[in-house]
Backbone as a ProteinNet text record, in pm:
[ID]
protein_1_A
[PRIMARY]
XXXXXXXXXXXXXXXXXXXXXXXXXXXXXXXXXXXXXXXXXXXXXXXXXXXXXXXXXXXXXXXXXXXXXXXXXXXXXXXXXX
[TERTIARY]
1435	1566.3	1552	1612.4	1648.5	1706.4	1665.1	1732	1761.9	1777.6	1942	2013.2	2127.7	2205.8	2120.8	2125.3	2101.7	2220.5	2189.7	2266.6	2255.6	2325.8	2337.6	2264.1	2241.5	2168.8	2072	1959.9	1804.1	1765.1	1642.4	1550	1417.7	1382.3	1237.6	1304.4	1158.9	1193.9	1279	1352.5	1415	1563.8	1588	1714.6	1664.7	1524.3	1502.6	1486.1	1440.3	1454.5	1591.3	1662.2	1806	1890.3	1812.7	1828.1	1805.8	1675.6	1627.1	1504.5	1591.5	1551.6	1446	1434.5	1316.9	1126.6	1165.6	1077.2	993.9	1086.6	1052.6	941.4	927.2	826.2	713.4	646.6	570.2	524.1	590.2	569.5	485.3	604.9	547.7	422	375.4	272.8	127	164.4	73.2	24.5	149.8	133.1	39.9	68.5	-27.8	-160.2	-201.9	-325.3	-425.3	-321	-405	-427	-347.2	-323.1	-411.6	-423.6	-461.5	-538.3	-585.6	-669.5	-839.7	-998.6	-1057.7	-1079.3	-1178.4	-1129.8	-1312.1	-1320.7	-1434.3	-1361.4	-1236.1	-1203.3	-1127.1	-1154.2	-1076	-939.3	-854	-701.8	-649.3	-688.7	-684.7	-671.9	-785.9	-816.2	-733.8	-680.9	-573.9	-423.3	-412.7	-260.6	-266.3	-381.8	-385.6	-380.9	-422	-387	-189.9	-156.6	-43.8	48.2	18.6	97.2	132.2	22	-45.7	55.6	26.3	109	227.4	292.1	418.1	483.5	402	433.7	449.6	382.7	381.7	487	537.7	651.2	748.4	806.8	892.5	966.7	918.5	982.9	970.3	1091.3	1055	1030.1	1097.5	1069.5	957.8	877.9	755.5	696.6	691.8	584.2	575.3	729.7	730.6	689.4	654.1	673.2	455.8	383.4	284.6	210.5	304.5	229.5	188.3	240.6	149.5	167.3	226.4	204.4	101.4	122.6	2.3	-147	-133.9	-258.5	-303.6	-213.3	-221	-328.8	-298.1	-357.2	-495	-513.7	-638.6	-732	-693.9	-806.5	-837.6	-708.6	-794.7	-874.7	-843.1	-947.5	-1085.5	-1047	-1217.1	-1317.5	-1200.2	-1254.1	-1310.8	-1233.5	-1283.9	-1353.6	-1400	-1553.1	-1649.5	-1646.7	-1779.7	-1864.3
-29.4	-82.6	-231.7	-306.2	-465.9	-497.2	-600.5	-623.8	-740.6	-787	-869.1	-843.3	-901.1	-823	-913.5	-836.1	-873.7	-780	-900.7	-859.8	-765.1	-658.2	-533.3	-560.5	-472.3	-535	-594.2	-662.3	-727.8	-622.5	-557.4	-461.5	-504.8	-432.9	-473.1	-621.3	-683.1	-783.7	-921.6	-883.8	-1017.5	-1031.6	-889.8	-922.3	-1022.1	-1069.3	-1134.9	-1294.4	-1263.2	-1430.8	-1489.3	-1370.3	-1436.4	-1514.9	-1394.8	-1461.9	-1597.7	-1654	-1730.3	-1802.3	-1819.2	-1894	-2017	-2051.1	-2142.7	-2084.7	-1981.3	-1915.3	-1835.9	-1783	-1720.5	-1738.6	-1934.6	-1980.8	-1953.7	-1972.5	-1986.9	-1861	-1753.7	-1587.8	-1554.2	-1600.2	-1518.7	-1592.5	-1717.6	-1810.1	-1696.2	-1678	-1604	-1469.7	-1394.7	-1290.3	-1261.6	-1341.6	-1410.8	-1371.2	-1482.9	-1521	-1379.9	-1306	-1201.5	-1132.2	-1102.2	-995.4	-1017.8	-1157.4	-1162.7	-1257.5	-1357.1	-1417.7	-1347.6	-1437.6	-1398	-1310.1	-1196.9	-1175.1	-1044.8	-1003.6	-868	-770	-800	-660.3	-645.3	-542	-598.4	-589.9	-649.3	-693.7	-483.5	-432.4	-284	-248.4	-253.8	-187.2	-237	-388.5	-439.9	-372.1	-328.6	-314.3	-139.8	-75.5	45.4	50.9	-93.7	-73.1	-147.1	-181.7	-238.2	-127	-63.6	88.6	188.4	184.7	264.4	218.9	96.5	64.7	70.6	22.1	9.1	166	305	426.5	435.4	410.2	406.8	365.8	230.1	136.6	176.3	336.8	376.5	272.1	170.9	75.2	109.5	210	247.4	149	34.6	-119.6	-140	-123.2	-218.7	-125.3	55.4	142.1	124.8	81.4	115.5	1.7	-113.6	-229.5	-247.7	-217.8	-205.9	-29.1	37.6	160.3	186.5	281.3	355	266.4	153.9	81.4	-28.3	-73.5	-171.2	-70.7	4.8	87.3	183.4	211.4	274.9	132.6	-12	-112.3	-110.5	-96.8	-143.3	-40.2	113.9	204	218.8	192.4	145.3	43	-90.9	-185.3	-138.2	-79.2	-24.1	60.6	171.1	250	196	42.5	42.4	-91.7	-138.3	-243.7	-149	-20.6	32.5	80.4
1130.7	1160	1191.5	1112.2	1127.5	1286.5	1365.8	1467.5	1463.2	1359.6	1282.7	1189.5	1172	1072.9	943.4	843.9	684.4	644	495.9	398.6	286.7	290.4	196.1	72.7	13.9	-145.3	-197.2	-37.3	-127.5	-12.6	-103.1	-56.8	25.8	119.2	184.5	260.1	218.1	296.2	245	149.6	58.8	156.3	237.8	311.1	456.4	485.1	596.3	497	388.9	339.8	345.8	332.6	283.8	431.9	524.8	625.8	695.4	664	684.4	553.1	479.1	339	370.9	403.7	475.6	487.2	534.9	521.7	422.3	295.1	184.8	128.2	77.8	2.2	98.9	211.9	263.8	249.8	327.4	311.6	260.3	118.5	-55.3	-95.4	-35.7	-40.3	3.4	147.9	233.2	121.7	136.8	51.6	-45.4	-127.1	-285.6	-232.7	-130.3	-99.8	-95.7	19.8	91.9	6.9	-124.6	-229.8	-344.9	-381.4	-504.2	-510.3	-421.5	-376.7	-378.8	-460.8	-379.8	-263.1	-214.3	-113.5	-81.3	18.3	-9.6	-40.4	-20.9	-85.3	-246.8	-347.4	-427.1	-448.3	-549.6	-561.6	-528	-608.4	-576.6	-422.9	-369.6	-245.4	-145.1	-206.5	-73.2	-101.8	-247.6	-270.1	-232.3	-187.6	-160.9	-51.6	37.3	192.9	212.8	128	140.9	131.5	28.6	-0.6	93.8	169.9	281	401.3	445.6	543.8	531	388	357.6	395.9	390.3	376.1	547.2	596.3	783	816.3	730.5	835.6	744.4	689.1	561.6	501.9	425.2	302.9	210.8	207.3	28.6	-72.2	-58.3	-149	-168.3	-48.5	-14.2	-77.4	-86.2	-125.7	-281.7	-317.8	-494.9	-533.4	-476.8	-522.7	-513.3	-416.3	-392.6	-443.3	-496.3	-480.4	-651.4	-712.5	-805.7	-981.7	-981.1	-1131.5	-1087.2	-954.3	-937.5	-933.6	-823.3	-852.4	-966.1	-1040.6	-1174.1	-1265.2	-1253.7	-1345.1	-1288.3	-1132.1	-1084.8	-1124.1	-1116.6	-1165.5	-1286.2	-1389.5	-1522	-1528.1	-1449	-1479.2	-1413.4	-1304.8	-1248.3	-1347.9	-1398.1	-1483.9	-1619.2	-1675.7	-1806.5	-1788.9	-1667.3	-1646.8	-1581.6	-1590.5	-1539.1	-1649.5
[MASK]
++++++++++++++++++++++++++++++++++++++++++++++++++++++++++++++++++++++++++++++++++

């Protein structure tokens, strides 16, 4: 539950940009980094912990948006560089 009002119609977290549009670029900046950035872990294993959490904090947005077409690409790529 939001404990500000947003606006009807952007899912996850696009109803807090809208809120505060200032913030978006930077976010989606961060985001990138942690996701697809270098990293020890790979681009997979983070969008499987993103999924994961997203399922804890129920965002359905966040689960469909992080869950089974992104991880559907990463286990073929695992599967077809081994």
């Amino acid at each position: 539950m939001a404990h500000i009002q947003l606006p009807e119609g952007y899912p996850g977290i696009s109803g807090a940009f809208t809120y505060r549009p200032e913030t978006a670029k930077p976010m989606r900046e961060l985001a990138h980094v942690l996701l697809h950035e270098p990293n020890s872990l790979s681009a997979g294993e983070r969008e499987l912990i993103a999924t994961f959490v997203s399922s804890r904090n129920d965002c359905h947005f966040c689960q469909s948006s992080h869950g089974p077409p992104r991880l559907a690409t990463w286990v073929i790529r695992e599967l077809w560089t081994r």
